[in-house]
C-alpha positions as CSV (number, residue, x, y, z in Angstrom):
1,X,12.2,-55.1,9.4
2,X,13.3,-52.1,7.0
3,X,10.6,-53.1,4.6
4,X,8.0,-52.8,7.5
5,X,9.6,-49.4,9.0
6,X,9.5,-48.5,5.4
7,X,5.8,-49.1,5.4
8,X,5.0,-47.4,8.8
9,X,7.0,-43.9,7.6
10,X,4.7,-44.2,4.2
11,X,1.5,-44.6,5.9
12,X,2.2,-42.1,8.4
13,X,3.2,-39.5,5.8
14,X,-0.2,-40.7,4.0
15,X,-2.0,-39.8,7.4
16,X,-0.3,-36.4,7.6
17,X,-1.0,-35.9,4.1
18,X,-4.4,-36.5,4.3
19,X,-5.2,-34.2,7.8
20,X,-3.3,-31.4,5.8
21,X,-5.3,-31.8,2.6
22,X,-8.5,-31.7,4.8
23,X,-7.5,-28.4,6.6
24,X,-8.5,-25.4,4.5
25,X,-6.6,-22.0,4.7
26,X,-8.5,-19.1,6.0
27,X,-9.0,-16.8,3.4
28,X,-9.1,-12.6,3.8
29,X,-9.9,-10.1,1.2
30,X,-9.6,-6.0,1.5
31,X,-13.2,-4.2,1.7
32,X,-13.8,-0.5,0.9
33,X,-14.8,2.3,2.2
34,X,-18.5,2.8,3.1
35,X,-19.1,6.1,2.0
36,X,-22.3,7.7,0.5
37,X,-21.6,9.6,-2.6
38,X,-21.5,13.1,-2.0
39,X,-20.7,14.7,-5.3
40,X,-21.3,13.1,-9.1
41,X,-18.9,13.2,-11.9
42,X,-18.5,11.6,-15.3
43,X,-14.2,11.1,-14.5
44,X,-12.9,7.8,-16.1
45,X,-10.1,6.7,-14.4
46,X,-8.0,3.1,-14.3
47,X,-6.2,2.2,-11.4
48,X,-3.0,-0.4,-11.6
49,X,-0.6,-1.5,-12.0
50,X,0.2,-1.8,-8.4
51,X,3.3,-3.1,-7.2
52,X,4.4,-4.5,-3.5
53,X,7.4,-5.5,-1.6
54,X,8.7,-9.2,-2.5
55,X,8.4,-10.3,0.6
56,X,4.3,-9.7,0.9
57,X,3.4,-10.6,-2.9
58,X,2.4,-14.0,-2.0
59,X,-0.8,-15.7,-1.2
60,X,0.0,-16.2,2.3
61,X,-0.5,-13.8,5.1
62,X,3.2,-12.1,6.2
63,X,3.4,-10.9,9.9
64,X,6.1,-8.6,11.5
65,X,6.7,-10.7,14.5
66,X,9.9,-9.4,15.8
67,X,11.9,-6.5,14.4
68,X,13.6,-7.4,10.8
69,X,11.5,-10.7,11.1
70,X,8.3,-11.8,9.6
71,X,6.3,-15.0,9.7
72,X,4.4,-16.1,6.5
73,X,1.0,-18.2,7.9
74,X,0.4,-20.7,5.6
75,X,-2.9,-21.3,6.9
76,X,-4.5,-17.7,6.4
77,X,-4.1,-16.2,3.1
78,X,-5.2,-13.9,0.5
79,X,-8.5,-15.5,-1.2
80,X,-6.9,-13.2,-4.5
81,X,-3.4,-11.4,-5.8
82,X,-2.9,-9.0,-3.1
83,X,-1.8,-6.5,-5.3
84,X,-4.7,-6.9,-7.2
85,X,-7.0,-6.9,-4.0
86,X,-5.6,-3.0,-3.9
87,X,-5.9,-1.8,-7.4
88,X,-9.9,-3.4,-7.0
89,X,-10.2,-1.1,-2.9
90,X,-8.7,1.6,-4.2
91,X,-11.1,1.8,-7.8
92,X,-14.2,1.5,-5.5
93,X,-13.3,4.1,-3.0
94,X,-12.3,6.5,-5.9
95,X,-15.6,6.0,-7.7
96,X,-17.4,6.5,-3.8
97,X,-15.1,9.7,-3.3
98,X,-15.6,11.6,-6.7
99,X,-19.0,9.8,-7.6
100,X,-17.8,8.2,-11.3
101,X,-19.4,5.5,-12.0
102,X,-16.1,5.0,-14.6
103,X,-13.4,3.7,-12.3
104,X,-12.1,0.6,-13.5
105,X,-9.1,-1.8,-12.9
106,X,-5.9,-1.4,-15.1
107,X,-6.4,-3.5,-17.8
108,X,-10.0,-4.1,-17.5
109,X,-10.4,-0.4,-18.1
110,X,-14.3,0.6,-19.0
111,X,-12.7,2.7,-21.2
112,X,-10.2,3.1,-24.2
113,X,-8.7,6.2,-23.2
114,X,-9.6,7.0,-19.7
115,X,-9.1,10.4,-18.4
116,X,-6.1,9.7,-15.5
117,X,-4.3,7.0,-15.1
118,X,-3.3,6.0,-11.6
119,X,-0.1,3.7,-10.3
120,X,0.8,2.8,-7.2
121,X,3.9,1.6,-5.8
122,X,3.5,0.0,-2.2
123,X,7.0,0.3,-0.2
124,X,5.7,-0.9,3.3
125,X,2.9,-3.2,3.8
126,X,3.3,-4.2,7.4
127,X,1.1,-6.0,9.8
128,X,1.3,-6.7,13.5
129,X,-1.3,-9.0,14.5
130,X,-3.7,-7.3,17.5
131,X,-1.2,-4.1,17.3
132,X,-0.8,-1.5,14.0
133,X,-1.2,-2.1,10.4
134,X,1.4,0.2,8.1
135,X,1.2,1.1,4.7
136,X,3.6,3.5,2.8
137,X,3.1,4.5,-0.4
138,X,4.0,6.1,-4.1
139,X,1.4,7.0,-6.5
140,X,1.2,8.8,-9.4
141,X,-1.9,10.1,-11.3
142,X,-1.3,11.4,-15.5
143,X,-4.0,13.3,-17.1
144,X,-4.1,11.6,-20.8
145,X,-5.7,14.6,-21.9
146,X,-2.3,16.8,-21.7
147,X,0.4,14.6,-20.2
148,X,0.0,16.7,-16.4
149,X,1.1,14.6,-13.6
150,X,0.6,14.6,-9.6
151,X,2.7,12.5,-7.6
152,X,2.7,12.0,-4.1
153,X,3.6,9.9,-0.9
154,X,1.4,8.3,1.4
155,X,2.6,6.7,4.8
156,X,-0.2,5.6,7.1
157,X,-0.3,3.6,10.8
158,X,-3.3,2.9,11.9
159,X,-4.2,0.4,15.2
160,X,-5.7,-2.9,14.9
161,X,-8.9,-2.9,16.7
162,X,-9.1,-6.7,18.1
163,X,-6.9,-9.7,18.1
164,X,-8.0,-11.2,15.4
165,X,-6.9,-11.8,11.7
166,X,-10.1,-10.1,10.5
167,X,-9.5,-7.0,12.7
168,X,-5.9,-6.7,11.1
169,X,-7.5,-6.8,7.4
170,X,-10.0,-4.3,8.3
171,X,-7.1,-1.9,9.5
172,X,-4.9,-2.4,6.2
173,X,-8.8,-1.4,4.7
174,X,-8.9,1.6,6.6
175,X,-5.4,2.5,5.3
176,X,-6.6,2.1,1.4
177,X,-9.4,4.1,2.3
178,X,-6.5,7.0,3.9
179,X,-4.8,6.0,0.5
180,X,-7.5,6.7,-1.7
181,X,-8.7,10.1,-0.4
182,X,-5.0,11.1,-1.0
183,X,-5.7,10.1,-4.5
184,X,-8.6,11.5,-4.7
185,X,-7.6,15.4,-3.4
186,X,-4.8,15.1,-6.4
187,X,-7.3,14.1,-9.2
188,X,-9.6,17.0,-8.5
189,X,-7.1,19.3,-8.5
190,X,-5.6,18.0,-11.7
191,X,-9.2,18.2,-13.1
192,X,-9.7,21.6,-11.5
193,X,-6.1,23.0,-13.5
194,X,-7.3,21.2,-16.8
195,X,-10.6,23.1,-16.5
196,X,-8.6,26.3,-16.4
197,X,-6.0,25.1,-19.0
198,X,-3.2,25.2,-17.1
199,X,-0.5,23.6,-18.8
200,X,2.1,23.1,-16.3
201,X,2.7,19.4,-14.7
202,X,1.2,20.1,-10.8
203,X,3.3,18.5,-8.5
């Protein structure tokens, strides 16, 4: 009798195994902005490293479903390194807002010494399925040209317009976009202070 209970518990952790195997995780990348270019430049910039809370660097999806409580859905997740989902958002809407074709991904940088450097440190990265998205963040952009550096703080909310998953990645999208024109004001005036040789660190 224990040999054939033994049997039945394998072949129904066989079945299990198998129906799991066969069910494939949803998977949800960031977009950027849609933006026609509005003004041209020949900036080259790198964006990265960018670093997130522990408790959202992970594949899966995390959801705030009660207060000081999250969820992580195994079955909807990231289709690549969320962190590096943000650096990639953040390099396209940067090249959309100050029309450079030379905005590139820290360390795939197009170039060897790009003119700023931009990092970003994500302290809040908070989703509430069918109700708000948050993002808070850090960044800081260095000229290499002279060693000036902006810094500044970002802290966006912004309502998730549908119930599903895909409506909640499209509001933490709309956030990066908030994110990058942040970015983006700071760069031109550190580029506007370089022009006039301004050597003190603009903050």
């Amino acid at each position: 009798m224990k040999k054939l209970a033994t049997v039945v518990i394998l072949c129904a952790l066989a079945v299990l195994a198998a129906g799991c195997a066969s069910t494939s995780p949803q998977l949800y990348t960031l977009s950027p902005m849609a933006k026609p270019v509005s003004e041209t430049s020949i900036l080259t910039i790198t964006v990265g490293p960018v670093s997130l809370p522990a408790a959202v660097d992970r594949p899966q999806l995390v959801l705030s479903v009660a207060p000081n409580q999250v969820a992580v859905d195994e079955f909807n997740r990231w289709a690549s390194p969320l962190k590096s989902d943000i650096a990639r958002v953040v390099a396209e809407n940067l090249s959309l807002l100050l029309g450079s074709p030379y905005v590139s991904v820290f360390p795939q940088s197009v170039s060897l010494s790009p003119s700023y450097r931009v990092t970003i440190d994500v302290l809040r990265f908070e989703s509430v399925p069918g109700e708000t998205a948050k993002l808070t963040a850090i960044w800081s952009i260095r000229s290499t040209a002279d060693g000036r550096v902006q810094e500044g703080r970002t802290a966006l909310t912004e309502p998730v317009r549908g119930k599903t998953y895909a409506a909640l990645i499209a509001a933490h999208s709309r956030m990066l976009e908030g994110l990058s024109s942040d970015i983006a004001a700071a760069i031109r005036t550190l580029a506007a202070a370089g022009r006039k040789g301004n050597p003190e660190v603009v903050k």
